[in-house]
N, C-alpha and C positions, 0 to 999 in steps of 0.2 A: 607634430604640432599639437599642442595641448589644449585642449576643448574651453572656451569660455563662456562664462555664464552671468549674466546680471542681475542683482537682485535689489532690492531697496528697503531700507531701515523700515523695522517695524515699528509703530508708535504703540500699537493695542496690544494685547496681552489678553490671557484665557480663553476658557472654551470658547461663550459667544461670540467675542473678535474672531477667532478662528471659525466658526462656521460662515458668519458675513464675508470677510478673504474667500470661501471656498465657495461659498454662491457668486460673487465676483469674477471666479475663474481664478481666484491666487492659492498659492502655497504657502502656508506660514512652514519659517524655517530657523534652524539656529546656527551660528559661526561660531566655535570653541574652542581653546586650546593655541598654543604657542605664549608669546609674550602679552599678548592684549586678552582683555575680559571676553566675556560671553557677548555675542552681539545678534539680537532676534532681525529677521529678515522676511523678506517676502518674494517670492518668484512666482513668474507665468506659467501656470500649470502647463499651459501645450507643449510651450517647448519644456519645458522637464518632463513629459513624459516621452515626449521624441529620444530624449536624448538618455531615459532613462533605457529604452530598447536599442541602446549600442553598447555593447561589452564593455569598451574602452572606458566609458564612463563610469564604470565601478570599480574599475582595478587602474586609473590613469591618476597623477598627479594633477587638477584643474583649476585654471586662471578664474577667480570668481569677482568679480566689477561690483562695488557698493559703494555708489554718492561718489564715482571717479577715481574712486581709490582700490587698486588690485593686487591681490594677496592670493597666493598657490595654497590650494587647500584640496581633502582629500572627502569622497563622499564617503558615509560612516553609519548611515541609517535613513532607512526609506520605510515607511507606515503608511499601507495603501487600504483603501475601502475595503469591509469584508467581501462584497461581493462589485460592486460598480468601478471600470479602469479610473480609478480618480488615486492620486494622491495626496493622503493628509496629512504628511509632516516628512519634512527632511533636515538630517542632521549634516554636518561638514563641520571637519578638523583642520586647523592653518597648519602648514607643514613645514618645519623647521630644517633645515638643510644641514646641518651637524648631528642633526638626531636622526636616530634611526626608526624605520616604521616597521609596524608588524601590521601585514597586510592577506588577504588571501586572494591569490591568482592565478585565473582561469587557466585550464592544460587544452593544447590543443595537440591531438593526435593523430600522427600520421605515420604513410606508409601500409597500415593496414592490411591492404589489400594485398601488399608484396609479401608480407611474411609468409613463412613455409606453413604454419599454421592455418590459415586463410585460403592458400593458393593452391596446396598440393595436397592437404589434410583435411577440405571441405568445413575448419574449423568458422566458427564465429568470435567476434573480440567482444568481451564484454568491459565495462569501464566502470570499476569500484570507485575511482574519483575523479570531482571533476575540474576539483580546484584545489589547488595547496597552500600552505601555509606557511610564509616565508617571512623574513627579517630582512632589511637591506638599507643605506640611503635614497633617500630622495632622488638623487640622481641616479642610480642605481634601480627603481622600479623600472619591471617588465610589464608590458601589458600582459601577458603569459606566455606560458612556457612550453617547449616543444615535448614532447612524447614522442619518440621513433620509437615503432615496434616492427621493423624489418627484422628483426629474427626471434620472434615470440611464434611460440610452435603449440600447438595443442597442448593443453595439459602441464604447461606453463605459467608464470606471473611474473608482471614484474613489479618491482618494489621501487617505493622514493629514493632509494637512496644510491639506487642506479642510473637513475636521471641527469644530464649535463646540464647545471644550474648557469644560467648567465653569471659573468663575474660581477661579483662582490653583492649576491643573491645567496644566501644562507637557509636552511630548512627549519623552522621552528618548534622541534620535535625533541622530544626526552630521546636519552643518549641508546633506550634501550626499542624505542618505536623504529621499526622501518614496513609500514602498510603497505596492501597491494594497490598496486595504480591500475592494473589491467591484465588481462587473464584472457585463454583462446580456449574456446569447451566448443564441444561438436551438439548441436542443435539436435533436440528429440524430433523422431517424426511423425509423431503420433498428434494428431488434427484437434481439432476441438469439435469436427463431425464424430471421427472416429472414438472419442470419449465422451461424447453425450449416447452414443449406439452402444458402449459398452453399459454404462452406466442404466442403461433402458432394459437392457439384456438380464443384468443383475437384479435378480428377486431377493425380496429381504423376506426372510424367514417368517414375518408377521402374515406374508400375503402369501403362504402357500397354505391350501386348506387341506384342512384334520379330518383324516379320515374315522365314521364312527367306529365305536366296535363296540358289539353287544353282550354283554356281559352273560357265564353260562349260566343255565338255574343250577343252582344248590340243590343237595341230594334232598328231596320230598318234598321240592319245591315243582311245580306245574310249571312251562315256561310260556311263554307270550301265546298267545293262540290257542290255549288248551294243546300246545305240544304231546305229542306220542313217546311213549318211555322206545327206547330200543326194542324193537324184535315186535310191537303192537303195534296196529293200525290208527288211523288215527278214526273216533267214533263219528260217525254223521250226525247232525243237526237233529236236533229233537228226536235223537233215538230215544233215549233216557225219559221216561214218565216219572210223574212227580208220585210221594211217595204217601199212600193210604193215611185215613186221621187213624191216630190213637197209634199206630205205628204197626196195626197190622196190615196186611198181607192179603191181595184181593181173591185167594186159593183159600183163606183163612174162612171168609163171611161166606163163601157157596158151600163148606162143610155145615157150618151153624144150621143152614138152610135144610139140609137135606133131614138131619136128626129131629127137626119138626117135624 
């Protein structure tokens, strides 16, 4: 059953309309595409964002009510607040039933847990995508698409273009793309206790300290301390007197003395 929506002709236009709509509780929005013009709109923010938290609503073909008049359109752009759940702008394409859409749709994946991968291999599934990207008619959209990985094994992938597309559902890819959808790798088990303690354990080279070394005296050089050459003791503390004026010799003046 296809989801419907109500919206009602916009008369205002520009920023400030659009701020006054969004303090209201409304959405400004736009209707484009097929045989009719551009047509601005307005919707109730709650239930759009209700209905913005159902998958089906971004990948479903939707019944959209304006002024009693309903036209199957496709949702095509959503611009939400940087930070607050508010939505400020939505776009919707009228969907033509002779033309074909290009659309991207959600994968849903199963079995999982049965593959030999998973079950006997203690492998984990990891999932490169989570939506594809397809061609098809109108009649013809999936809400999305099955993923069986009942036999995806360790150290394994599987690719697009091994997938069983619903018919008259086409892959939207150059002839020479075929991406991975999904892949089995065995889980490390190494903690994030166990890697902050290693991490702790590890000394960086800056924080290990330098041991001194003292450099030796040079040949007729003294070293630190009044050092002792090899093979000599080292002298006591004011053994050494200081040395006569005139530069003699106190053996020198008690001769002087006596030839008096």
């Amino acid at each position: 059953m296809a989801i419907e929506i109500i919206a009602r002709k916009r008369e205002t236009q520009g920023t400030g309309a659009a701020r006054r709509l969004r303090r209201k509780g409304l959405v400004p929005g736009i209707v484009y595409g097929g045989e009719k013009g551009a047509l601005n709109i307005e919707l109730d923010h709650k239930a759009l964002y209700l209905n913005l938290r159902n998958e089906r609503f971004h990948a479903s073909i939707l019944t959209l009510e304006v002024a009693g008049a309903k036209e199957q359109v496709l949702l095509r752009s959503v611009n939400m607040h940087p930070y607050k759940p508010q939505v400020q702008h939505v776009d919707f394409q009228r969907v033509l039933k002779d033309k074909k859409l290009h659309m991207k749709v959600p994968l849903h994946f199963v079995n999982a847990e049965k593959s030999p991968g998973v079950k006997d291999q203690g492998g984990v599934v990891s999932h490169v995508l989570n939506e594809l990207d397809i061609t098809c008619f109108p009649d013809d959209l999936p809400e999305f698409i099955e993923v069986d990985l009942i036999n995806l094994a360790v150290g394994k992938s599987l690719h697009v273009r091994e997938l069983a597309l619903p018919k008259g559902v086409e892959l939207a890819l150059k002839k020479d793309e075929d991406p991975v959808v999904a892949t089995v790798v065995v889980p490390t088990l190494i903690t994030e206790e166990e890697e902050a303690a290693a991490a702790a354990a590890a000394v960086a080279p800056s924080e290990i300290p330098a041991l001194e070394q003292v450099a030796e005296p040079k040949e007729g050089e003294a070293g630190a301390e009044g050092a002792a050459k090899p093979g000599e003791k080292p002298a006591a503390k004011g053994a050494e007197k200081p040395a006569a004026k005139g530069g003699e010799k106190p053996a020198d003046k008690a001769d002087k003395k006596d030839k008096k």
